[in-house]
C-alpha positions in Angstrom: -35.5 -15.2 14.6 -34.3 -15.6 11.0 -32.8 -12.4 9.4 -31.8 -12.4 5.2 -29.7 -9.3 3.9 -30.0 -8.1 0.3 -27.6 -6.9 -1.8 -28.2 -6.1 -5.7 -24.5 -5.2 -7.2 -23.6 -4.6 -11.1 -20.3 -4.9 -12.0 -17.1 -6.4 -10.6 -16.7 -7.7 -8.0 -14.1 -5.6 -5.4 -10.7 -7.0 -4.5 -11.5 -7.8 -1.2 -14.5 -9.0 -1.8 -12.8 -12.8 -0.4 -12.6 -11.1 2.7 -16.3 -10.0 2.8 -17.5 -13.2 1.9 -15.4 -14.7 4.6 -16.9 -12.6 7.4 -20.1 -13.6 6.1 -19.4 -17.3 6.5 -18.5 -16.8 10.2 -22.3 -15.6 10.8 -24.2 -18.7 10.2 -27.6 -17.8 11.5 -27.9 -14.6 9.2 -28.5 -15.1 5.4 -26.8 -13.0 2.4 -28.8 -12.9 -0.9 -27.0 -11.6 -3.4 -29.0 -10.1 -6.9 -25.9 -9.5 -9.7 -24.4 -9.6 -12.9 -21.2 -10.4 -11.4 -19.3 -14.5 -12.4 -20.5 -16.8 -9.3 -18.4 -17.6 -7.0 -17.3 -21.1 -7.7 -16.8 -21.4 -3.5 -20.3 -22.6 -2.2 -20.9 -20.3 1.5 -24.2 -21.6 3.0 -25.7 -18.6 3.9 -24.7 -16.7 0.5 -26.7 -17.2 -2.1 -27.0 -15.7 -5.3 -28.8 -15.1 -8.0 -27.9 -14.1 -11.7 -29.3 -10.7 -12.1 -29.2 -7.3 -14.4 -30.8 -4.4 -14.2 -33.0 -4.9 -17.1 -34.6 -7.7 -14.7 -34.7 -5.1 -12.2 -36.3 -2.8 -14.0 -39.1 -5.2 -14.9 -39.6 -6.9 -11.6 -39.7 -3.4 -9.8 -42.0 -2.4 -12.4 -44.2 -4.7 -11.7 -44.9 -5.2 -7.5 -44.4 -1.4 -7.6 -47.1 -1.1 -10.0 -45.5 2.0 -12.2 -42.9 1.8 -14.5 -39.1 1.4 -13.7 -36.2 2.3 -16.1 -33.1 2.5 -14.7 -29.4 3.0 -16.4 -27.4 3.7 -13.7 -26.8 0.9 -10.6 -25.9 3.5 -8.2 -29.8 4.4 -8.1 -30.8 1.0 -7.1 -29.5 2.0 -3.6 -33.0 4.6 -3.4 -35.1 1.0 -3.8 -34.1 -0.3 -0.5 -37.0 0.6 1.2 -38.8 -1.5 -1.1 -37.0 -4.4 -1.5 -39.4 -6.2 1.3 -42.1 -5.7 -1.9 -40.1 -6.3 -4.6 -38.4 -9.2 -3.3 -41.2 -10.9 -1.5 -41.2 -14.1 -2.7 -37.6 -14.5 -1.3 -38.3 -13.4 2.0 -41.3 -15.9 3.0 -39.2 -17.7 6.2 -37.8 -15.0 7.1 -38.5 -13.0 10.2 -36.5 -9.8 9.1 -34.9 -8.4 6.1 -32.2 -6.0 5.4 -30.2 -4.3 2.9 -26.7 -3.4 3.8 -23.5 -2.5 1.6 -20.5 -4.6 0.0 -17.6 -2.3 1.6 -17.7 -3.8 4.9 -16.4 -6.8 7.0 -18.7 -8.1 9.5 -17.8 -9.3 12.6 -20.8 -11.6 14.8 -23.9 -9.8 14.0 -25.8 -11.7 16.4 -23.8 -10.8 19.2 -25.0 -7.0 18.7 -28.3 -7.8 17.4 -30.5 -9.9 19.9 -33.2 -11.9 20.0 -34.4 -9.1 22.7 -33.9 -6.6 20.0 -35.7 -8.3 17.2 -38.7 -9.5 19.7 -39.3 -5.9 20.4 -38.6 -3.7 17.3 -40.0 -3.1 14.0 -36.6 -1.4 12.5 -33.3 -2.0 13.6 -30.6 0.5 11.9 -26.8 0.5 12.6 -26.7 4.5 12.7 -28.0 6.6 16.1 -30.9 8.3 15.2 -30.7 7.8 11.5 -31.3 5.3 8.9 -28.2 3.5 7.6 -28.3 2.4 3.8 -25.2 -0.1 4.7 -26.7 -1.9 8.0 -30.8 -1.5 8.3 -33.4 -4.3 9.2 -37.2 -4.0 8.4 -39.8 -6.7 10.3 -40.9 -8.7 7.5 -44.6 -8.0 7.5 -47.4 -6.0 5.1 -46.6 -2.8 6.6 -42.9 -2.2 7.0 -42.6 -3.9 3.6 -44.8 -1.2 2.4 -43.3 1.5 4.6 -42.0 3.4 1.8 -45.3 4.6 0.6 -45.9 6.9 3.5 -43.1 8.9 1.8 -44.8 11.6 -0.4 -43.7 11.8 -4.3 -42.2 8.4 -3.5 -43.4 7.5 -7.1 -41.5 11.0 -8.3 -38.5 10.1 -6.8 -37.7 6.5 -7.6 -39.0 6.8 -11.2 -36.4 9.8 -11.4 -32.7 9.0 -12.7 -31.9 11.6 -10.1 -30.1 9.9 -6.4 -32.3 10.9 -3.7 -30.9 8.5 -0.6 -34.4 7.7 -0.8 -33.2 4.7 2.3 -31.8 7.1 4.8 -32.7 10.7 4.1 -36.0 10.4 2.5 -37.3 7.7 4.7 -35.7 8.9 8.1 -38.8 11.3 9.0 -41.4 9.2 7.8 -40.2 6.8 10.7 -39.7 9.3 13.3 -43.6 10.4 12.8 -44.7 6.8 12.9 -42.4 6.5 15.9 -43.7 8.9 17.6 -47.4 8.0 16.9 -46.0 4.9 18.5 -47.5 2.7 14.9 -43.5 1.7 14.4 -40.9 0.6 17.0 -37.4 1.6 16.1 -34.0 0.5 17.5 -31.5 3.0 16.5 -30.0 4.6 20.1 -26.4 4.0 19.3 -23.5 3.6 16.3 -23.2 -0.4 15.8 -20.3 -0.1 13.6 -16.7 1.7 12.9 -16.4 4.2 10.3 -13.3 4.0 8.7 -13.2 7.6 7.4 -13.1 8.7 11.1 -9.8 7.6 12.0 -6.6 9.6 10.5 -5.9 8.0 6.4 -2.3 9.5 7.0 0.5 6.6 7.4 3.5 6.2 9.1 6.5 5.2 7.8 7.3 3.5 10.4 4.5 1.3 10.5 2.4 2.8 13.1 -0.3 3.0 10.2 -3.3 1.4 10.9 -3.9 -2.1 11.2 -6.5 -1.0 13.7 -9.0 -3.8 12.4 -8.2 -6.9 13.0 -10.7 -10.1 12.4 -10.2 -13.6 13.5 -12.7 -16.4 12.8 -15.8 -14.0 12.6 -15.1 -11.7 15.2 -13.6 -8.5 14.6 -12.1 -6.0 16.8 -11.1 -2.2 16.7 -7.1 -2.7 18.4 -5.9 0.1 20.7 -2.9 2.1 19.4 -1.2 2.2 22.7 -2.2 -0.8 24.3 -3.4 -4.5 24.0 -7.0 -3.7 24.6 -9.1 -4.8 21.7 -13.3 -3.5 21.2 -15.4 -6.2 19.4 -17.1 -4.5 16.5 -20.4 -5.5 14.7 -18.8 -4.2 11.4 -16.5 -2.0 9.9 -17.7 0.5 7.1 -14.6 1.4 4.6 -16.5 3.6 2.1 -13.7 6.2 1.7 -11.1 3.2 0.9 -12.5 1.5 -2.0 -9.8 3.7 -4.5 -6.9 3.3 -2.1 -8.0 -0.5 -0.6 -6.4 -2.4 -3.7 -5.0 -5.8 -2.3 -6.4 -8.5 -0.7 -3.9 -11.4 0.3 -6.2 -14.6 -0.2 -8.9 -15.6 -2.3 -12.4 -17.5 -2.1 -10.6 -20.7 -2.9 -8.0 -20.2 0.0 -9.7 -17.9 2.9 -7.7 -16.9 5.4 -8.8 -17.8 9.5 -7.2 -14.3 10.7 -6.6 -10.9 9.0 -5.6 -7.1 9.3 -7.5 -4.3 7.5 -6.4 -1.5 6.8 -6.6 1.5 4.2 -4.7 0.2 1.2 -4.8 -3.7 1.9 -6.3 -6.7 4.2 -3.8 -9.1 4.9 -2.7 -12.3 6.7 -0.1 -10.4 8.7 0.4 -6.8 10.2 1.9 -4.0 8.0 4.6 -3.5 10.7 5.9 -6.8 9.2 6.1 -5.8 5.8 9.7 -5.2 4.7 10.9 -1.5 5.3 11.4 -0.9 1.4 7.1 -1.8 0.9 6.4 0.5 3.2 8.4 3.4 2.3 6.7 2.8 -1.1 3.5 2.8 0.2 4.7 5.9 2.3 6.2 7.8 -0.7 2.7 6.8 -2.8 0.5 8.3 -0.2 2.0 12.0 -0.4 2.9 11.6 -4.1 -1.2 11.6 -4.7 -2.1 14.2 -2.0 0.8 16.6 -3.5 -0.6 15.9 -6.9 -4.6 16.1 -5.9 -3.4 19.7 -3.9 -2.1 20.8 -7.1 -4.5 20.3 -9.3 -6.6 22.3 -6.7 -4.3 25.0 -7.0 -4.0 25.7 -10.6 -8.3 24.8 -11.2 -8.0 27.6 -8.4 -5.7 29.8 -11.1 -7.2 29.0 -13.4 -10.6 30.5 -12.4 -9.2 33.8 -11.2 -7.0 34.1 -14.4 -8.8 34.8 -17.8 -7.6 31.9 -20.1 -6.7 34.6 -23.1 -4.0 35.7 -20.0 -3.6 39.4 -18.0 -4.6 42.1 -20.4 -1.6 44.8 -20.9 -2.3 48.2 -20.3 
């Protein structure tokens, strides 16, 4: 069973976007086809592909299989056209037994290994979330009517031709698959969480180094470590939304991947933050509390600042 994930990103790419594409490598029998304005990677992957791509394109190849107009500004609302990229993208998709859409803010470890051939035999949609849709991991069988699925949504016209976000992939779509779920028309695989959230664990560091190398991924497996012990729970991915403004090095590049690395909130790296010299992480220490002091206190004084007229306390 062949399986192709889409991805459409404008922009830059992110700093540890080396590290992505190196997970991805380790999963040879699932594709990544990547739609973007972003330079090519010079570092051929064989199961990354990608195609030069703006949104002006987008706007007139959605326009056209969805058969209404499409004009798009911002790229965040591209994320409410998942549903449809089985449609859209269709002449892509011809050898493929699935597609998928899934997020950039992620390291995968061996897909596979979570999602069977058992699992794709007997299911129409496959998402990483329990009993929800899941804009960064979910799998559509590539036929006429999942690819279509999205019109069973009413106002779907409405809402995609609206600038306005909608998460047209996960709220919007989520009971228009339980009811064809439970007029047993759709099978859906959705009865546990697949992945780690990094926004559940604790952000706060330790100066001395207890801070979280909790991810650690080695030649395409990766694994949530134990804090007290040696155990080790293989992951399918790991989902770092909240870290994108704090996640801001990345010790290797596309030209020089690394076999092994830790992940954690501020960096992924060769070897473990415990390692680092005492002086880079009491900086990275002193950093964290520096911003939540200041973030508090802007609180505060937007706080004041409401309660207090801004011509100041009139005198009696």
């Amino acid at each position: 069973m062949k399986i192709i994930l889409i991805i459409i990103y404008f922009g830059e790419w992110p700093v540890w976007f080396p590290a992505f594409l190196q997970s991805c490598k380790y999963n040879p029998d699932v594709d990544w086809l990547f739609f973007t304005d972003c330079p090519i990677p010079e570092t051929q992957i064989n199961n990354v592909n990608f195609i030069p791509f703006t949104i002006k394109e987008f706007n007139e190849l959605a326009s056209h299989k969805l058969d209404f107009p499409i004009s798009l500004s911002a790229p965040y609302k591209v994320c409410d056209f998942r549903p449809c990229y089985g449609l859209v993208f269709e002449e892509y998709l011809a050898n493929y037994d699935f597609w998928g859409h899934c997020d950039l803010d992620i390291i995968w470890g061996q897909i596979r290994t979570f999602i069977t051939d058992n699992i794709l035999l007997n299911y129409d949609i496959i998402s990483a979330r329990k009993h929800n849709l899941c804009g960064h991991f979910t799998l559509y069988r590539n036929t006429s009517f999942t690819n279509t699925l999205f019109r069973e949504k009413p106002n779907y016209q409405a809402m995609l031709q609206s600038e306005q976000s909608f998460a047209f992939d996960e709220t919007q779509m989520k009971p228009v698959v339980q009811r064809l779920e439970q007029q047993k028309r759709l099978k859906v695989y959705w009865p546990k969480f697949l992945l780690n959230f990094a926004h559940q664990i604790s952000e706060a560091p330790s100066f001395l180094g207890e801070f979280k190398d909790r991810w650690y991924w080695e030649r395409g497996k990766l694994y949530e470590r134990g804090e007290r012990n040696n155990r080790q729970d293989e992951i399918m991915y790991l989902h770092f939304m909240t870290w994108k403004k704090t996640l801001n090095k990345c010790s290797f590049d596309e030209s020089n991947p690394s076999e092994a690395f830790y992940i954690s909130y501020f960096q992924i790296s060769n070897t473990q933050f415990t390692m680092e010299p005492i002086w880079v992480r009491l900086n990275y220490f002193l950093n964290y509390f520096l911003k939540k002091f200041i973030k508090v206190a802007l609180s505060k004084k937007t706080i004041i600042r409401k309660i207090i007229p801004r011509k100041g306390i009139r005198k009696l």
